[in-house]
TIGUGU-671766 format. One record per residue (C-alpha): residue in three letters; z, x, y. Coordinates in steps of 0.1 Angstrom, whole numbers, padded with zeros to 4 digits, always signed. Each point is the difference from the previous one (the first is absolute). Layout:
residues N
alaZXY...
end
This chain:
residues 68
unk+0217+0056-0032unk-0020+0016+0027unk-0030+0006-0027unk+0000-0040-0009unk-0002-0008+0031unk-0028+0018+0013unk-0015-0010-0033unk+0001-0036+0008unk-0014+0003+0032unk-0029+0020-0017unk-0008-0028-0026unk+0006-0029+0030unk-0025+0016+0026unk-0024+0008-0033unk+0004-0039-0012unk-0009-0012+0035unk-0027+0023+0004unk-0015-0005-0035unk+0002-0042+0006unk-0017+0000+0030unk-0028+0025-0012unk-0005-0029-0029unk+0003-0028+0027unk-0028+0014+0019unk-0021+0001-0029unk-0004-0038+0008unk-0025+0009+0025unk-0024+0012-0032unk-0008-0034-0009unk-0009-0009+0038unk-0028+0024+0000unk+0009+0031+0011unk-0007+0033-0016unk+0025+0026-0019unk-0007+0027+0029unk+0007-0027+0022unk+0029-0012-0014unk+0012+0035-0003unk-0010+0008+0042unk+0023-0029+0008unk+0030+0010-0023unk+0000+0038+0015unk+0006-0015+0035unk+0029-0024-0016unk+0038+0017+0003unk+0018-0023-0027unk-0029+0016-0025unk+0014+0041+0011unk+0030-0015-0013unk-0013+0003-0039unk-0003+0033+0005unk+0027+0011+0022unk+0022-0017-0024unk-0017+0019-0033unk+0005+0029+0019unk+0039-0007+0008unk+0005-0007-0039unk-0012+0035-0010unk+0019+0014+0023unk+0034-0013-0011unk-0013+0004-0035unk-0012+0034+0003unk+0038+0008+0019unk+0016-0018-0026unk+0032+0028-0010unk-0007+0006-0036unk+0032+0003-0022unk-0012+0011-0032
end
């Protein structure tokens, strides 16, 4: 239980992180550039969560007790 758990808080914080990282990408169309876009998105916390959030995933998955 304690696996699923952490699990699902992985894939949460990595589905909030990856939908604002595509919600920003509205700015493209308005004229800014891609190493633009991407300056503003490293100073944004809710786009760390993508990542913090992969990174929680492959941890459970990698400690994951295997019973074969």
């Amino acid at each position: 239980m304690f696996y699923i758990f952490w699990f699902l808080i992985g894939f949460g914080l990595t589905v909030t992180g990856g939908v604002t990282i595509i919600a920003y990408m509205n700015f493209l169309p308005a004229g800014i550039t891609w190493v633009e876009y991407f300056s503003f998105i490293s100073t944004r916390i809710e786009c760390y969560f993508f990542f913090i959030g992969i990174l929680i995933m492959l941890v459970v998955l990698y400690c994951y007790p295997n019973n074969s």
